[in-house]
C-alpha positions in Angstrom: 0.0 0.0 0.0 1.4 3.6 -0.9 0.5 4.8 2.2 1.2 8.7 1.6 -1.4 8.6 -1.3 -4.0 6.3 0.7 -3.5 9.7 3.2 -4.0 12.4 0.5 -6.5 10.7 -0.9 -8.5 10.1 2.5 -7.7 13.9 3.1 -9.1 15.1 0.4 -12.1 12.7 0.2 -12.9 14.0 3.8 -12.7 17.5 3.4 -15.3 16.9 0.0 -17.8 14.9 2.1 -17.7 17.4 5.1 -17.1 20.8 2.7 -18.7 23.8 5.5 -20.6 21.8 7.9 -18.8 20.0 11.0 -17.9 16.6 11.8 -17.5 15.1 15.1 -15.7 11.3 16.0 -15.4 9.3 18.6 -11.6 8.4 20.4 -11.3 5.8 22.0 -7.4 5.4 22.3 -7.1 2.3 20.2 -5.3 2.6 16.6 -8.1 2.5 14.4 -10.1 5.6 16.0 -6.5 7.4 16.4 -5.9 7.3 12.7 -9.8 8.5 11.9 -9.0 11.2 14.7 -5.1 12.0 12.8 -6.9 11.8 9.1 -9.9 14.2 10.1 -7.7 16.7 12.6 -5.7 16.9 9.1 -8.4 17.4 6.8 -11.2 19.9 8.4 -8.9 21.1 11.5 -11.5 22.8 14.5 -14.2 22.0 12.2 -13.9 18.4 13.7 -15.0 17.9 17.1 -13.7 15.1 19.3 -15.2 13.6 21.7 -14.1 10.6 24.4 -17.3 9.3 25.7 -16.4 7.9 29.2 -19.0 4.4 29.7 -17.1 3.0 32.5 -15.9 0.3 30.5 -12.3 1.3 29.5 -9.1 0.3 30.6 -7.9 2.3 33.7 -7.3 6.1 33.9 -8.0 5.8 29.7 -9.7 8.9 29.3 -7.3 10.9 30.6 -4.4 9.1 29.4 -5.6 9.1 26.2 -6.8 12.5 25.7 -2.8 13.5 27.6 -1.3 11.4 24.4 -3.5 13.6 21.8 -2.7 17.1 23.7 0.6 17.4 21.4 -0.6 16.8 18.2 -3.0 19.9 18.7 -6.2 18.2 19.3 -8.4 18.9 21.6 -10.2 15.5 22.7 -13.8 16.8 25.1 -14.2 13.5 27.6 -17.9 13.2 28.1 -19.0 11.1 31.4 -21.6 8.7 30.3 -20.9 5.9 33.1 -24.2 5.3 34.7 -26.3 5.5 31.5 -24.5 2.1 30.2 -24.2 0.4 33.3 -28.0 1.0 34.0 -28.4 -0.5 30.2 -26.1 -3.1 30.7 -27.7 -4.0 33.7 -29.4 -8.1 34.2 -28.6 -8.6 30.7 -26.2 -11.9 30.1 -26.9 -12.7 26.2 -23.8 -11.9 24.4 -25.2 -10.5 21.2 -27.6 -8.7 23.6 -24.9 -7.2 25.3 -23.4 -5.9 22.3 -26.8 -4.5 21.3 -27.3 -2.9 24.4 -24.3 -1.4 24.1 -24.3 -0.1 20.6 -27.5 1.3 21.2 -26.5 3.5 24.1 -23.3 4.1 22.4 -24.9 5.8 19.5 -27.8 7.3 21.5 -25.3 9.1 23.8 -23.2 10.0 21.1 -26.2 11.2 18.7 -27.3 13.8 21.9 -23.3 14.8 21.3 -23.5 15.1 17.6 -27.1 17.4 18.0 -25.5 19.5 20.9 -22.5 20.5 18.9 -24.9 21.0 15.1 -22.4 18.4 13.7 -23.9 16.5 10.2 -20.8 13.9 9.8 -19.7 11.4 12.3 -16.1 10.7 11.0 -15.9 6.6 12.2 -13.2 4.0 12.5 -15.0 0.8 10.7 -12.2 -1.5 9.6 -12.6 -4.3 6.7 -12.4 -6.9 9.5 -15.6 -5.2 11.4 -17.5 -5.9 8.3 -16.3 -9.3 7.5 -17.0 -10.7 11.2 -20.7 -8.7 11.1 -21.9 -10.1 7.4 -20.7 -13.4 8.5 -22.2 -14.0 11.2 -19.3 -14.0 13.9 -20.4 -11.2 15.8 -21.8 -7.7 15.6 -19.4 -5.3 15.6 -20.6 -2.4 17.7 -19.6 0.0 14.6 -22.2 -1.8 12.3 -24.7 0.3 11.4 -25.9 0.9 7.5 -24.1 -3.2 6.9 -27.5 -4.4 8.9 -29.4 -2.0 8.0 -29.5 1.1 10.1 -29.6 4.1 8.6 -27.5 6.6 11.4 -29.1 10.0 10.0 -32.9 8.6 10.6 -31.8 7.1 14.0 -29.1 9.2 15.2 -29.0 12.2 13.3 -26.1 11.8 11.4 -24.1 10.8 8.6 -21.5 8.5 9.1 -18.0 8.5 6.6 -15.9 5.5 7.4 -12.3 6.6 5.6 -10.8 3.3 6.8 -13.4 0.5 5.4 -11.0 -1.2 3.3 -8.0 -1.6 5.4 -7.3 -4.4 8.0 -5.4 -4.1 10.8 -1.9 -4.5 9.6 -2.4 -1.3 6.7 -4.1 0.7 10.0 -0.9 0.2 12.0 1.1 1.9 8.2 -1.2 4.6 8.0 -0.9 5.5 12.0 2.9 5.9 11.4 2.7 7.1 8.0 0.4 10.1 10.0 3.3 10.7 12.7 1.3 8.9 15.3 3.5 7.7 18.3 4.5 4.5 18.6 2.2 3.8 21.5 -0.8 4.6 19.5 0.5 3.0 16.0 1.1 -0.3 17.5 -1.3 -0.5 20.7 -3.0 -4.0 21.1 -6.5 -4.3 19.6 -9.3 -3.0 22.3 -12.7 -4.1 21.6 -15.0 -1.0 21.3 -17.9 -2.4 23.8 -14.4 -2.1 26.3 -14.2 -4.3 28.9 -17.8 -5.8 29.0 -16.7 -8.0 25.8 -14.4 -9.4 28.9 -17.1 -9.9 31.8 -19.1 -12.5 30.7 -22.2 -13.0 32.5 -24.3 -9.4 34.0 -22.1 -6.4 33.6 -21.8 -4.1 37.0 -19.0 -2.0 38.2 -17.9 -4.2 40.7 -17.1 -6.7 38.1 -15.8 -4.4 35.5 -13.3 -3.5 38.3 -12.3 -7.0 39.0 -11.7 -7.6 35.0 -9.9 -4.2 35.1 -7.5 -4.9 37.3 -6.2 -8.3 35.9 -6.5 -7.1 32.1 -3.8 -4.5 33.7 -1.7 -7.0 35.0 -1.4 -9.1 31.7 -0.8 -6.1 29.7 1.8 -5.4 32.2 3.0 -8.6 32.1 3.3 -9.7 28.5 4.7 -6.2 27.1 7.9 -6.7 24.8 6.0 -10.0 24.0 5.0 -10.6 20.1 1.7 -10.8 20.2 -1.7 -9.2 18.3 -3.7 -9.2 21.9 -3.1 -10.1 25.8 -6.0 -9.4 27.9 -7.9 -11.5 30.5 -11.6 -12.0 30.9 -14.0 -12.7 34.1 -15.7 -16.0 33.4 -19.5 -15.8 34.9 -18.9 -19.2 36.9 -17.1 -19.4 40.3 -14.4 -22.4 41.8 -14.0 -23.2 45.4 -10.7 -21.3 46.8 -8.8 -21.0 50.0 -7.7 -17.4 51.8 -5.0 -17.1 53.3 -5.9 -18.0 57.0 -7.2 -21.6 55.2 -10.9 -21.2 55.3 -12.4 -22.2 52.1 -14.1 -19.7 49.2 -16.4 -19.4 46.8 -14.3 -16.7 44.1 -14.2 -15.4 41.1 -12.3 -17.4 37.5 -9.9 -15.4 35.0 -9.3 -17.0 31.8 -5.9 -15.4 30.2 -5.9 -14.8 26.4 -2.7 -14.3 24.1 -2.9 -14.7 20.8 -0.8 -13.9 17.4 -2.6 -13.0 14.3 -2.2 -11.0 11.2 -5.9 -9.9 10.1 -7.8 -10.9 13.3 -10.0 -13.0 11.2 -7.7 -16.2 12.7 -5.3 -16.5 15.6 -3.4 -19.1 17.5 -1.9 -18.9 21.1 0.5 -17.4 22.5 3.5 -20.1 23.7 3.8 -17.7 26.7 7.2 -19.1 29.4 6.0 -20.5 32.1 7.7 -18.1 34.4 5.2 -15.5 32.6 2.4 -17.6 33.0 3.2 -18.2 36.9 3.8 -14.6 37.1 0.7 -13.8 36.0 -1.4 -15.9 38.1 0.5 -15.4 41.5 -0.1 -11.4 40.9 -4.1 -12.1 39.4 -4.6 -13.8 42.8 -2.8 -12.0 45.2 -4.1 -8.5 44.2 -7.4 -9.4 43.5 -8.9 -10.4 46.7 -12.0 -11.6 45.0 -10.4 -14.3 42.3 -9.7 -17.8 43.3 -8.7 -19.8 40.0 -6.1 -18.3 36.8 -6.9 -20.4 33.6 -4.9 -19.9 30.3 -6.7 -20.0 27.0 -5.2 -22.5 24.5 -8.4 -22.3 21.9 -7.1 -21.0 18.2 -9.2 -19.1 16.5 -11.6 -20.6 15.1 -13.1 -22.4 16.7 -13.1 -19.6 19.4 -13.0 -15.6 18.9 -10.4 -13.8 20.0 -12.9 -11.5 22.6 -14.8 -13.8 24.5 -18.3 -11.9 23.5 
């Protein structure tokens, strides 16, 4: 891919689409929104607005890290606090493809109340060729899915929706992030899912479970850095084992399944040969700082059978 012309051509395509009006996206901190955010910030400059929207359901301290990482490059990223509104959503609902409903519908709701405040007409959206692949067969429903099944975003939301990066996969992201002057950090951050950490929590969704998945999604990310891989993460299974603390009386705690896989296009992975030492590492600092998990598992499954997210 000639990625300077794929820019200029994005660029100019953008500024076309958008001419006087303004456009507003969504950051998130992962590469494929960063490179939306670059592309746009470079084509319509304060005519685009971004936005973080904060659903409880990142990584921790993300807003503000990630709006801190964006401060240099001149653009302005507006965190708006939507916590309580997708927890109440997300609330009693176990369903996987539910889930992902639920969220995507509060997602966009929230962000369409943005989008009206501000008297943006263009939502300027990282859709990758992968998101569309997984949707139209079946795999799952990307959150970013919306005219592919059938919704139209300006009759729902209020907006029109330009996707610059539709025919790219991951790989020709990452070019285009560097190829933009992106740093490092951003260019070759690990995939994060866009319903965050609730793709991890299977079972009902609640702060005091994203917490728990939280802190041991930090810990492998901690532990596995400077490790080849496409993703690390853990997930909170919905099941419990029997445990013992630490005076010897017996508990009923929480499971973490660890995930690490390689892959080129995220359409198939395999697992991560991780060292033992890692893998001991991992579990002695999983249980030990997280008073309420009693069992470690690693995931072995390639994808497919399995996903990579475990919702």
């Amino acid at each position: 891919m000639d990625v300077e012309k794929f820019i200029e051509e994005k660029v100019a395509q953008i500024k076309e689409t958008v001419g006087q009006d303004k456009a507003i996206n969504a950051l998130s901190g992962g590469v494929d929104s960063s490179v939306v955010t670059a592309l746009g910030h470079r084509a319509l400059g304060d005519q685009l607005e971004t936005v973080f929207l904060d659903d409880g359901l990142m990584r921790e301290k993300e807003p503000e890290s990630v709006a801190a990482a964006f401060e240099p490059l001149g653009i302005r990223v507006r965190i708006v606090e939507v916590k309580d509104r997708f927890f109440s959503t997300l609330k009693g609902i176990e369903d996987p493809e539910e889930k992902r409903k639920a969220f995507r519908d509060m997602f966009y709701t929230c962000l369409g109340e943005v989008v009206k405040a501000s008297d943006a007409r263009f939502l300027l959206q990282g859709t990758i060729k992968a998101d569309i692949m997984e949707t139209q067969k079946g795999v799952k429903t990307q959150h970013n899915i919306l005219e592919q099944i059938g919704i139209d975003p300006e009759a729902g939301y209020g907006f029109k929706v330009i996707e610059p990066l539709i025919e790219l996969f991951k790989p020709g992201v990452r070019q285009v992030a560097t190829g933009l002057g992106l740093p490092e950090e951003i260019a070759q951050r690990m995939p994060f899912p866009g319903p965050g950490l609730a793709t991890r929590c299977l079972g009902e969704v609640n702060p005091e479970r994203i917490e728990i998945v939280r802190k041991a999604v930090k810990i492998v990310e901690e532990e596995t850095k400077g490790i080849p891989a496409f993703q690390c993460f853990a997930a909170l299974l919905k099941d419990r084992a029997t445990g013992l603390k630490a005076d010897g009386s017996r508990e009923f705690g929480h499971m973490i399944v660890v995930r690490c896989v390689e892959s080129e296009d995220a359409l198939t992975a395999e697992p991560v040969h991780l060292p033992w030492d890692v893998l001991r590492k991992i579990e002695k600092r999983i249980a030990g700082e997280i008073a309420e998990v009693s069992r470690v598992l690693y995931d072995l499954t390639p994808k497919p059978p399995a996903t990579i997210e475990y919702i």
